[in-house]
C-alpha positions, 0 to 999 in steps of 0.5 A, a space after each residue: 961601287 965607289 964615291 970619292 969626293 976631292 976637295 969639291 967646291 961649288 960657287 954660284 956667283 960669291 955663294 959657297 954651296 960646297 965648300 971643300 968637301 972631302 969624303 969616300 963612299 964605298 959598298 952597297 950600303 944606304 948612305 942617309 945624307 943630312 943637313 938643313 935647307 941650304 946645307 948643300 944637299 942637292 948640290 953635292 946630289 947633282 955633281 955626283 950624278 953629273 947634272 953640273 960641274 964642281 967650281 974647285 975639285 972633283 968626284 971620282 967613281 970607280 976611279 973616273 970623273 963621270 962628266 960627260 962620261 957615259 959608262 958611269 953616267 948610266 950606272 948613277 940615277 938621281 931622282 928627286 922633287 918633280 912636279 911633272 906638269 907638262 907630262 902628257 905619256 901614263 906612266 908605262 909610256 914613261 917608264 918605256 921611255 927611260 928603259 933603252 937608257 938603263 941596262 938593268 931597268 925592270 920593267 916587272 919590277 915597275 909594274 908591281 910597284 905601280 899596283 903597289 902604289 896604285 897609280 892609274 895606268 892610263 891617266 897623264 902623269 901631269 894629272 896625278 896628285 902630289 903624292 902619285 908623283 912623288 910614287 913615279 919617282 920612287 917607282 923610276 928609282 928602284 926600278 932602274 935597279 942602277 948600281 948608285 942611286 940617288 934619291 932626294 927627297 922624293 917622298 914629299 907628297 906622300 901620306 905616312 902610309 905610303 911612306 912606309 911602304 917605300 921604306 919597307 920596299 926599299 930595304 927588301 929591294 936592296 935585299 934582292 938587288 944590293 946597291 948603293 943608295 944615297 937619300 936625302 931627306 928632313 924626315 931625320 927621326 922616321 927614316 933613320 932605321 934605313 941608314 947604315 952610314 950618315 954624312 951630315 952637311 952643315 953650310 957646305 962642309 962635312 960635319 959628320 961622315 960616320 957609321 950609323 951605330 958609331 955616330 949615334 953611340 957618341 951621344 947622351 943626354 945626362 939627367 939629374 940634379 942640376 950641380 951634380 950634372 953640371 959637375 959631371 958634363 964640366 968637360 962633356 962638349 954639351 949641345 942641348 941643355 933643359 932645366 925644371 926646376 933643380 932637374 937637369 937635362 943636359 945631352 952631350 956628344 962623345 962617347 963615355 967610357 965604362 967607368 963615367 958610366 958607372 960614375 954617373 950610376 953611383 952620383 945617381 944620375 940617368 944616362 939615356 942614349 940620343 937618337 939620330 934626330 937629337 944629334 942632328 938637330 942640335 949639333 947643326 943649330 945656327 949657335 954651334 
């Protein structure tokens, strides 16, 4: 499968929630897409899975727009945050529901992920707790087994267990059935293992669209004496800098070449790599 986004602009009213984004998606990969509350998240989400038009620009997949296009629209799932209320059918008159419209749905698949997940078979989907419905969602996303989909967010309400039983399923699921998975989500540190691309939305606009292990080895927290950091980081760009006492701390993005390496090395100073997190948290700090 294939994404591409074309200068995609998306305004309510004087209010740019994308703002000329441009970015190709290719191969059944898991695609980890970030940004704050607001970065344009769930927009991007609902253009590509045809909820809504883009003001300016487009999205091509597989080489055609997919509004109102049903051959594409039935190959892309978006699934994301429900409360549910007003669902009166259990959770096998839901999934019977939605199984005419997706060809590759499994409904074995479902079933044992509802054990795995231990919802009530017979209770109203309305009357599950936050994290059971959270569950339905998971259950709906990998069992429709669509070639793109589109999960935001949709762990909310499930215990830290549970959580990890969805990373876990999710990675032997797309071991079985490979596809493309784009996952939204704030829980940047707990998930990031999943990601073997990120794209990173900073107030509508792409700041980063990288392979996992190239973003993450750009950067570096350098440790020291505090002049001798300084001097070291003069030309670094620097997005977080801690201080105790004549300790220096200060992390950097880009990467270092062999011989800065060992030039920190030989000055005395530690080089301890960032993780997804560091990088995500600071370089979309509202001072950058």
């Amino acid at each position: 499968m294939n994404i591409k986004a074309e200068h995609l602009t998306l305004t309510f009213g004087n209010t740019y929630a994308l703002r000329d984004v441009n970015f190709e998606l290719s191969g059944n990969k898991i695609f980890g897409l970030l940004g704050r509350n607001g970065a344009g998240k769930t927009s991007l989400l609902s253009i590509i899975a045809s909820y809504r038009e883009p003001t300016i620009g487009k999205i091509i997949i597989n080489g055609e727009e997919p509004f109102e296009n049903a051959k594409i629209m039935r190959q892309v799932a978006f699934l994301y945050d429900q409360e549910y209320e007003n669902e009166s059918e259990n959770i096998i008159e839901l999934l019977q529901g939605i199984q005419p419209y997706r060809p590759n749905f499994s409904m074995e698949y479902a079933e044992y992920l509802i054990d795995l997940f231990k919802l009530d078979r017979k209770k109203a989907i309305k009357k599950f707790s936050k994290g059971m419905k959270s569950a339905v969602n998971v259950i709906i996303g990998l069992a429709s087994r669509t070639p793109i989909t589109l999960l935001d967010e949709v762990y909310l309400g499930m215990d830290a267990h549970f959580r990890e039983i969805f990373y876990k399923e999710l990675l032997e699921e797309q071991a079985r059935h490979p596809r493309m998975f784009i996952l939204s989500t704030h829980l940047v540190s707990e998930m990031d293992y999943l990601f073997d691309e990120v794209i990173i939305l900073d107030r509508g606009s792409v700041m980063v669209h990288e392979d996992f292990d190239s973003f993450i080895s750009k950067g570096a927290t350098i440790t020291g004496d505090g002049e001798t950091v300084d001097q070291f980081v003069k030309n670094k760009k620097q997005i977080n800098v801690q201080q105790l006492g004549n300790t220096k701390a200060v992390m950097i993005y880009g990467e270092l070449t062999a011989e800065e390496e060992a030039e920190a090395i030989r000055l005395g100073l530690e080089i301890s790599p960032a993780s997804l997190h560091d990088l995500f948290v600071h370089l979309t700090k509202e001072d950058q």
